[in-house]
C-alpha positions as CSV (number, residue, x, y, z in Angstrom):
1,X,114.0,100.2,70.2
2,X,112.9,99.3,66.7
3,X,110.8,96.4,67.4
4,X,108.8,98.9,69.4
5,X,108.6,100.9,66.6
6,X,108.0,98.0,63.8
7,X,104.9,96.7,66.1
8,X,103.2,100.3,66.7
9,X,103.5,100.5,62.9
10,X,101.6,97.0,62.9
11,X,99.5,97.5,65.1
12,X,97.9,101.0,64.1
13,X,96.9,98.9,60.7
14,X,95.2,96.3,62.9
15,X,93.6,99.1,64.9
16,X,91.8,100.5,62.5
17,X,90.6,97.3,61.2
18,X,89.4,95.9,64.6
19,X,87.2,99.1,65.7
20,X,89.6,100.3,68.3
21,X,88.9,102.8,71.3
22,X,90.7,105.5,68.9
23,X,90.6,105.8,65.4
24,X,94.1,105.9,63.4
25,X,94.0,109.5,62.9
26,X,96.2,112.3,64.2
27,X,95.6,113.3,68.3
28,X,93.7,116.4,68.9
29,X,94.4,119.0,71.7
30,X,92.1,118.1,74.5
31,X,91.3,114.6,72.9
32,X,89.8,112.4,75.7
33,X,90.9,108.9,75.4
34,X,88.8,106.0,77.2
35,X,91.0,103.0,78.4
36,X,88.8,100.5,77.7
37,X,86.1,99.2,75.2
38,X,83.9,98.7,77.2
39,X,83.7,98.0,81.0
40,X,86.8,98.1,83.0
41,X,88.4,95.1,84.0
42,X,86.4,94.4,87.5
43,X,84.6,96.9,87.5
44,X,81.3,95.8,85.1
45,X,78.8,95.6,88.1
46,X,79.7,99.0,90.1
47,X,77.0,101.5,90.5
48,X,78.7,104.4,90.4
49,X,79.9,107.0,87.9
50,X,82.8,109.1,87.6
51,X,81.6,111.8,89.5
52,X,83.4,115.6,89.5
53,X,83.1,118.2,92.5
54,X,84.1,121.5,92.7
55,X,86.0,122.4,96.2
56,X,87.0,125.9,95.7
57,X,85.1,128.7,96.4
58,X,87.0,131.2,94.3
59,X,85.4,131.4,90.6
60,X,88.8,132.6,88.9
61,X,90.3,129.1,90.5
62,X,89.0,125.6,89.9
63,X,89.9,123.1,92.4
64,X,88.1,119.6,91.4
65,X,88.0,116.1,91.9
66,X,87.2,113.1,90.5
67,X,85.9,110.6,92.4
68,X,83.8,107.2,92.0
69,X,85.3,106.7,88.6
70,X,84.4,103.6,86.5
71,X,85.1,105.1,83.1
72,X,88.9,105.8,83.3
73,X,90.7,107.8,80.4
74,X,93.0,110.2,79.5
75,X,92.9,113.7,78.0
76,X,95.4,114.8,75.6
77,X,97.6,118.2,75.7
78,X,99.1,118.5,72.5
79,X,101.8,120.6,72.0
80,X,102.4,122.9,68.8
81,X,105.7,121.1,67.8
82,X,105.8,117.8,69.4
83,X,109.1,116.6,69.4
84,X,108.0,112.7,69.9
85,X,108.3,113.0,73.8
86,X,105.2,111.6,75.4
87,X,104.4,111.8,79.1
88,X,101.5,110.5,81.1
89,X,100.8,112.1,84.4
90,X,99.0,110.4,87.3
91,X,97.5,113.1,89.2
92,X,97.6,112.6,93.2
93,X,94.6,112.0,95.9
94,X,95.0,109.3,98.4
95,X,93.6,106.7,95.6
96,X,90.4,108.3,97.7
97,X,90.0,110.8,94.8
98,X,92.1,112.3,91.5
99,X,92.5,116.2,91.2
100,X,91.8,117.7,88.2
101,X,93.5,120.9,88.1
102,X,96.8,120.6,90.6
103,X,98.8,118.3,89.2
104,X,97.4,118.0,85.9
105,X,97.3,120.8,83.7
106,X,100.1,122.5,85.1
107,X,102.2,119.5,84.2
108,X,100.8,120.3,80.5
109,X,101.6,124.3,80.4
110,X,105.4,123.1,81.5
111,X,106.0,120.7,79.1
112,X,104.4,121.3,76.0
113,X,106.3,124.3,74.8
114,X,109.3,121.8,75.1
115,X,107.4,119.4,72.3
116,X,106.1,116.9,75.1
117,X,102.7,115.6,74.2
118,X,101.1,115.3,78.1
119,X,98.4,112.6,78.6
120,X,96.4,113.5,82.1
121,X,95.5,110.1,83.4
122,X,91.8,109.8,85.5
123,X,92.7,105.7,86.9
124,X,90.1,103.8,89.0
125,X,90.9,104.2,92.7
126,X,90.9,101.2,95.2
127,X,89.0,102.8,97.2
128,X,85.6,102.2,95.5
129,X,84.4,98.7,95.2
130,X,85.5,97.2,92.0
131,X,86.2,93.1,92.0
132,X,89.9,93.8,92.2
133,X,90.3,97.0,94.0
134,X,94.3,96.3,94.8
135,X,95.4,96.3,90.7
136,X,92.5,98.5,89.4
137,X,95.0,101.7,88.8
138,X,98.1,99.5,88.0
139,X,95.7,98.1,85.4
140,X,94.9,101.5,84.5
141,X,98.5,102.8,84.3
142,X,99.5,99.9,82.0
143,X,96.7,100.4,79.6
144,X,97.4,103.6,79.3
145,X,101.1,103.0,78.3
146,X,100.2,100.4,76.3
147,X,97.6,102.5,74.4
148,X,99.8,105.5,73.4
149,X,102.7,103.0,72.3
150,X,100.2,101.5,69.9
151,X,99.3,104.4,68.6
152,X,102.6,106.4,68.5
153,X,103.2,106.4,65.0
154,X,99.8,108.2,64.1
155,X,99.6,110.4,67.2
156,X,103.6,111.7,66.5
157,X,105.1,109.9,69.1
158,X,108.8,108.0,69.6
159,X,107.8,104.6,71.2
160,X,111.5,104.5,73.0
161,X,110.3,108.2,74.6
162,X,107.3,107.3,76.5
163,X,107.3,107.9,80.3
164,X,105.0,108.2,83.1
165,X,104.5,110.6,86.0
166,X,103.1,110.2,89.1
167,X,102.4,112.6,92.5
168,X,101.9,111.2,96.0
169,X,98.9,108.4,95.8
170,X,99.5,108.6,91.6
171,X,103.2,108.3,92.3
172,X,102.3,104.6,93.9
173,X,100.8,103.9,90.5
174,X,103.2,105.1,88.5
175,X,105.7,103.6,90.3
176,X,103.7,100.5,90.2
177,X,103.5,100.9,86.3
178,X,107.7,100.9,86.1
179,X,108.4,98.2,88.7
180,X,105.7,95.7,87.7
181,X,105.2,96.2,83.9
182,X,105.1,92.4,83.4
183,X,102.7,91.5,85.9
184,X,99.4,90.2,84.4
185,X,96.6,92.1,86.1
186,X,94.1,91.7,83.2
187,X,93.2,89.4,80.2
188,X,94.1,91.1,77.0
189,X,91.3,92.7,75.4
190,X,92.8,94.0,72.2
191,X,95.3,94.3,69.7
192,X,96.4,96.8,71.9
193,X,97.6,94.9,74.8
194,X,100.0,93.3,72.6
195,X,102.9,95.6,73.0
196,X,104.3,97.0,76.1
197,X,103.7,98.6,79.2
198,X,107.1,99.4,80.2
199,X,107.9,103.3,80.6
200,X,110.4,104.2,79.1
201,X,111.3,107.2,81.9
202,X,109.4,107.9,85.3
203,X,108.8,111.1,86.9
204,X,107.7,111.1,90.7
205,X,106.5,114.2,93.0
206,X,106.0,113.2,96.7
207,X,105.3,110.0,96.0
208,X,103.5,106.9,97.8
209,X,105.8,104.1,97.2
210,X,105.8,101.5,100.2
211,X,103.1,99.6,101.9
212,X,105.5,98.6,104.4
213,X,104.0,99.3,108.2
214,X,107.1,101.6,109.1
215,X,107.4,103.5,106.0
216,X,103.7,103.7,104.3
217,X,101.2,106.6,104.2
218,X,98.0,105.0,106.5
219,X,95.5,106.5,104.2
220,X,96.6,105.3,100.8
221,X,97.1,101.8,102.4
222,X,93.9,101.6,104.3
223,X,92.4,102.7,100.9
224,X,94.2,99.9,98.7
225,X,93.5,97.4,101.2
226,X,90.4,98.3,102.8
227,X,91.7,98.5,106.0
228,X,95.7,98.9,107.9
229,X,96.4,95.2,109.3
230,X,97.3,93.3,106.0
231,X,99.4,90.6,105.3
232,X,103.6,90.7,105.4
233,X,103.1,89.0,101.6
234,X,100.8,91.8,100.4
235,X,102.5,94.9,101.9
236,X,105.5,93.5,99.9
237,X,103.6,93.0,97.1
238,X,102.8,96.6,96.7
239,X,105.8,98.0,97.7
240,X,107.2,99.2,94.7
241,X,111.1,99.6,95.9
242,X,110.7,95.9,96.6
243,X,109.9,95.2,92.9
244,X,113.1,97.2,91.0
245,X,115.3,95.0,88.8
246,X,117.9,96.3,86.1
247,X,115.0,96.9,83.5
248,X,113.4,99.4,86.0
249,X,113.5,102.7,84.1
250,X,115.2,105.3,85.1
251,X,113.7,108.1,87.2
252,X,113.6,112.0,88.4
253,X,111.9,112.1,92.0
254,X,111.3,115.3,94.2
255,X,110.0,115.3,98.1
256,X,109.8,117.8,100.7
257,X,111.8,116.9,103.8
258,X,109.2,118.3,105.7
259,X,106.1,116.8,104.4
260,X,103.5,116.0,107.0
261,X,101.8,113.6,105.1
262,X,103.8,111.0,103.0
263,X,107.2,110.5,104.3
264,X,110.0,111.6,102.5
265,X,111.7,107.6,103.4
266,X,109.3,106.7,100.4
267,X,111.5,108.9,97.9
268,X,114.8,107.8,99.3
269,X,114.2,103.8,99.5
270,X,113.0,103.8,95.5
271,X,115.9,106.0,94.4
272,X,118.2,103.5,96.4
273,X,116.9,100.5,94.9
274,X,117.4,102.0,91.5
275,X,120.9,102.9,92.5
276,X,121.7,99.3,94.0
277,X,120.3,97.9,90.4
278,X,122.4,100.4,87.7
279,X,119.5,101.9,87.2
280,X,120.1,106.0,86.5
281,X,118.1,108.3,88.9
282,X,118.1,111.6,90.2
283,X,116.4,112.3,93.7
284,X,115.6,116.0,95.1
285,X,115.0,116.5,99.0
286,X,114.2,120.4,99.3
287,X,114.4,121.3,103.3
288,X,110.5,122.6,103.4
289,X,107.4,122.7,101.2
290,X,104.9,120.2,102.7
291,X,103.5,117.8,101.0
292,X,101.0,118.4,97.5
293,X,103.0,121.4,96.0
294,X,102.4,120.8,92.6
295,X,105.3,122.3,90.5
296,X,105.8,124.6,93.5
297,X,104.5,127.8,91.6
298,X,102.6,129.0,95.0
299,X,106.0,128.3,97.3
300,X,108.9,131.1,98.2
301,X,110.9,128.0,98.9
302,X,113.5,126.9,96.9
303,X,111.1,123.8,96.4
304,X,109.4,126.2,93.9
305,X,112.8,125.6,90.9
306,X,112.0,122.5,91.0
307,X,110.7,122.4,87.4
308,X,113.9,123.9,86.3
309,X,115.7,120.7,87.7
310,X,112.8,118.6,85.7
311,X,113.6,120.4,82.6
312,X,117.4,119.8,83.0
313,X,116.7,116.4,83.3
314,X,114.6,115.8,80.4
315,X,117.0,117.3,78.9
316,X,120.1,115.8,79.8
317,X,117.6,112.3,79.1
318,X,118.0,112.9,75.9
319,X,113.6,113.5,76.2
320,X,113.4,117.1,75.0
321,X,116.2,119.6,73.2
C-alpha cells in the first residue's frame, strides 16, 4: 500500500535522527540486527545470556542451538539482486531452544537466488523466565516486522512484500505474528513501532498452532505456560486458528501426515479458518516425513519437492518472478 510506503520513507529520516538500532544505510550480507535498544521488553532482570551449543558430532555438519536468549535479533541474507521480497524465518525448537542451522540458512540458500532478502529470526522463548514469558516471541515476531518495514526503503525492500515464516514451535509465533498483529504486547519504544506489524504473506512448516488440550503439542504448551493444566480463556488466547479474521494474510503451509510430534490437525484447522474468512491459502499434507524436515533435502519422500511447491507459490503470489 502506499501509505506503507510514504511512512517507511518518513520514518528512515526520523531514524537516523533518533539514534536507531540500525543506521540508514544499505543492509549487508550477514548483518546482525538487534530488536531492541536496549533490554527486551520483560526481560531487564534475567540472568542469562543467549547461549549457543553445538550438538553434532560431525565437524563437516553444524547442528546448534540457541538457547537462554535475552538479546533477540536477526541476521540478514542478502541476495545479489533483491527483487524487494523480504522474508523472516522463525526457526523451530519447542520454544525450549532455536536451531541455528536447520531451518535457517537453508531457508536463505532457497530463496535468495530468487531476489528474497531472508532475515533469520533468534526470538526469546517462554521457556526462560522473562516477566512475560507467554508474549515474549510474539513481541519478538512483531518487532521484527515492524523493523524491516521501517527500514524498507534503505535496505531495498517493498513494504507491501514482507512476510514471515515459521517451523513447528516458530510456526506458533509466526502464526501468532499474522493472527494478532494488533494486539499490544509492549509499549512502543521507538519511531519504529509506529508502523505495522502485519505480514504481508505467511509461510508455515509443521507448525504449532493450537493450545487447545485435544489438538496442541504438550511440550510447546507446557513451555509457554509453564505447565499443561491452563485456563479454557488462555488456551484460546494462544490458539492462533481462533484469532483469523479477513485481514489475516494469506498463507503456504506444509505437514507430514505422519509426524510423531506436532499433529498434522494443527495445519488443517489454520488453513480452514483462513478458508472460512476469504482468506487465500494453500495447505500440503505429504503421506510420510516425520516431523522437523527442514526443506526435506535429507528425505526420498515426496515431502522432499516441497520447496518446488514454495517457489510456485511465491511465485504465483506475485512475491518473486
Amino acid at each position: 500500500m502506499q501509505w506503507r510506503k510514504l511512512l517507511a520513507a518518513g520514518l528512515t529520516a526520523m531514524l537516523v535522527g533518533a539514534g536507531s538500532l540500525v543506521s540508514a544505510a544499505p543492509l549487508q550480507d550477514g548483518e546482525t540486527i538487534h530488536l531492541w535498544p536496549g533490554a527486551a521488553p520483560g526481560t531487564e532482570q534475567v540472568d542469562f545470556h543467549n547461549t549457543v551449543t553445538e550438538r553434532s558430532e560431525d565437524t563437516a555438519h553444524h547442528d546448534r542451538i540457541m538457547t537462554n536468549i535475552d538479546v533477540p535479533h536477526m541476521i540478514a541474507h542478502v541476495p545479489a539482486q533483491p527483487n524487494g521480497t523480504a522474508l523472516i524465518v522463525g526457526p523451530g525448537g519447542g520454544y525450549a531452544r532455536v536451531v541455528m542451522d536447520k531451518e535457517s540458512d537453508e531457508v536463505a540458500d532457497l530463496l535468495n537466488p530468487q531476489g528474497v532478502t531472508v532475515f533469520i529470526l533468534r526470538y526469546r522463548l517462554p521457556s526462560n523466565a522473562h516477566k512475560n514469558r507467554q508474549d515474549v516471541s510474539l513481541e519478538d515476531g512483531q518487532r521484527a516486522v515492524r523493523i524491516v518495514r521501517a527500514h524498507a526503503q534503505e535496505w531495498g525492500i517493498n513494504p507491501d512484500k514482507i512476510g514471515i515464516m515459521g517451523f513447528s514451535a516458530g510456526g506458533h509465533m509466526a502464526s501468532s505474528v499474522s493472527t494478532n498483529y494488533n494486539r499490544k504486547v509492549y509499549e512502543p519504544v521507538d519511531a519504529q513501532d509506529q508502523v505495522s506489524a502485519r505480514p504481508d504473506f505467511t509461510v508455515l512448516g509443521y507448525p504449532v498452532i493450537s493450545m487447545l488440550s485435544q489438538y496442541c503439542h504438550g511440550g510447546t504448551k507446557k513451555r509457554l505456560f509453564g505447565g499443561l493444566s491452563v485456563a479454557k480463556n488462555l488456551e484460546e488466547k494462544y490458539s492462533s486458528e481462533l484469532h483469523v479474521t479477513g485481514q489475516t494474510p494469506p498463507a503456504f503451509i506444509v505437514c507430514a501426515a505422519d509426524d510423531p510430534v506436532v499433529p498434522p490437525v494443527n495445519s488443517v484447522r489454520y488453513f480452514q479458518a483462513l478458508r472460512e474468512h476469504g482468506v487465500s491459502a494453500e495447505l500440503h499434507v505429504f503421506r510420510e516425513g516425520g516431523h522437523g524436515f527442514g526443506l526435506g533435502h535429507s528425505l526420498t519422500s515426496s515431502t522432499s519437492e516441497w520447496e518446488h511447491d514454495l517457489l510456485g507459490w511465491l511465485r504465483d503470489m506475485g512475491y518473486i518472478q
